[in-house]
N, C-alpha and C positions, 0 to 999 in steps of 0.2 A: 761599064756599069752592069750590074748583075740584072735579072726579073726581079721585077715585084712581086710575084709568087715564092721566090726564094727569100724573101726579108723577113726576119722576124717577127716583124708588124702583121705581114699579110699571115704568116703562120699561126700567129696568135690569133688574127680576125678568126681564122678558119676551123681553130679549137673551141672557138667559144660561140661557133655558131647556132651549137642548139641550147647553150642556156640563153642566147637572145631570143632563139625561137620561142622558149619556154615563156620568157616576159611577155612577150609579144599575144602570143596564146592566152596567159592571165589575164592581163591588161584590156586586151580590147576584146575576150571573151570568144575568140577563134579556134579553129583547129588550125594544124600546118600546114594544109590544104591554100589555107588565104592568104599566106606566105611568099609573096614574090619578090625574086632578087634579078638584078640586073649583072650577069658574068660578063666577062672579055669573050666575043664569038657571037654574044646575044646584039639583034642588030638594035636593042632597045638599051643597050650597054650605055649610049651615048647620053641617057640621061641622066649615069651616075660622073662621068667627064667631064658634061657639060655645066649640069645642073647640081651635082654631089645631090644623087636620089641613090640610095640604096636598096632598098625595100618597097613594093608596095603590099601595104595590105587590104585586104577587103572586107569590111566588115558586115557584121551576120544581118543589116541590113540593105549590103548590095552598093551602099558607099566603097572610096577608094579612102585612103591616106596613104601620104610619102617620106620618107624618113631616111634619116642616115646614121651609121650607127659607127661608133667605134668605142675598142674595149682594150683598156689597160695592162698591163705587165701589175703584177702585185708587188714588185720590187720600188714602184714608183708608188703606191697607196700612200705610201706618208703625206702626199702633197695633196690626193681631194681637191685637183682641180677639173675643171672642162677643159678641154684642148682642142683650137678648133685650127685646120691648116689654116695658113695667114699667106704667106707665098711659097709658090713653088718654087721656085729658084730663090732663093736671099740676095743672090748677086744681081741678077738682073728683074728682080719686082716683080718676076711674073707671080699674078693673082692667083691665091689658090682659092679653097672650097669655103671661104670666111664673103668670097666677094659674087660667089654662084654661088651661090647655094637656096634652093629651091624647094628643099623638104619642107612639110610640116612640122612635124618634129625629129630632136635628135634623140638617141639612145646610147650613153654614156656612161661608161664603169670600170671596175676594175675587179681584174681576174683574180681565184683567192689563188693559192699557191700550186696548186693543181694547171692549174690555167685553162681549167674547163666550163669553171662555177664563177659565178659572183661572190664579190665579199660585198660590194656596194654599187647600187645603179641609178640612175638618174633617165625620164623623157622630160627634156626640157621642150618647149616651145620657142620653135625660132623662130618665128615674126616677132614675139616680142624681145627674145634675146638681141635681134639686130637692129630694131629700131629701138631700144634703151641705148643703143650706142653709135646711132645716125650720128649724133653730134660730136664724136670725135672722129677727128682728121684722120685719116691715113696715117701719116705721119707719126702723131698721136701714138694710136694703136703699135705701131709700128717698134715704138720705141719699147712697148711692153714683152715684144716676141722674143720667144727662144730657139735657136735653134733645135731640128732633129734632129737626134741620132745618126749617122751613119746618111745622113741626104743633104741634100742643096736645101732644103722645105726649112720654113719655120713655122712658132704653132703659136696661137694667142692662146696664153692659159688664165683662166677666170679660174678663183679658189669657189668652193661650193659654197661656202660662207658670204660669198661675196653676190652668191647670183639670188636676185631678187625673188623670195617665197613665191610667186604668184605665175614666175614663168614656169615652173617646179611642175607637171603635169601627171607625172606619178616616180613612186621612189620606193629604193628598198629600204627595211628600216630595221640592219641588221642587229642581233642581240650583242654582237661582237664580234670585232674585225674578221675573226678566224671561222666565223659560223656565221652562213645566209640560208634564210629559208624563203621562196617565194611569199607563202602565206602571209609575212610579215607586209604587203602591199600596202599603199599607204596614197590617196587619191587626192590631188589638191584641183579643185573648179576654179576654174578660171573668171565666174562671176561671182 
């Protein structure tokens, strides 16, 4: 089996890493400076492994938040779902990043055709995305999973329609699938 550095996946993560930066900078009103990621080499790598932490940021009041982010192929935009790993192997159950998972929030989208821009983005909140679905089994969940692509992994995909407005924590709010502009930000509180 090939690196994870050579998958399309991880290729894609790696082109789209500064229009994440970009959200990330609007959003929580940072420069890229406050910007930390956790690579394979970093001995703090363990917490994206362990925990699915991708990111920390620091905000302009010297707070932390933790996050994980992943970002779409625009081949797949018809569907507008969240996709979250469900197990790493399919064959033998191992638990992927749906059952560790430790961020604050997640950052979720899809690439426009370029695959370097957003056409549509989503921070959900995951304490409440995981405990709105405490109550379903394993099992359950299990039976909604799809396979990945080209891996052993499966992915629990929630439609954006379906995920509840209030775990919704910021979003693009693009004029049209083919055209995103940051400015279109759009903030939903949580109280």
């Amino acid at each position: 089996m090939g690196r994870f550095e050579d998958t399309p996946e991880a290729i894609q993560s790696a082109n789209m890493r500064p229009a994440c930066d970009r959200v990330y900078c609007q959003v929580f009103g940072i420069g890229i400076e406050s910007i930390q990621r956790y690579e394979k080499g970093d001995e703090r790598f363990i917490l994206d492994k362990e925990f699915a932490i991708d990111v920390r940021i620091t905000l302009p009041n010297g707070t932390t938040v933790t996050g994980q982010e992943k970002t779409l192929s625009n081949e797949f935009y018809k569907y507008r779902t969240f996709t979250m790993e469900f197990y790493q192997n399919r064959f033998t159950k191992e638990h992927g990043e749906f059952f560790n998972i430790a961020s604050q929030f997640y950052l979720t989208g899809y690439s426009d055709e370029s695959g370097t821009e957003f056409v549509e983005w989503k921070i959900i909140d995951v304490f409440r995305l995981i405990t709105w679905l405490k109550d379903k089994s394993e099992e359950c969940l299990s039976k909604h999973t799809k396979p990945s692509g080209g891996s052993r992994a499966t992915f629990l995909p929630i439609k954006y329609r379906d995920i509840p407005q209030g775990f919704i924590l910021y979003h693009s709010q693009p004029k049209n699938p083919n055209a995103f502009s940051i400015d279109t930000l759009q903030h939903r509180s949580l109280v």
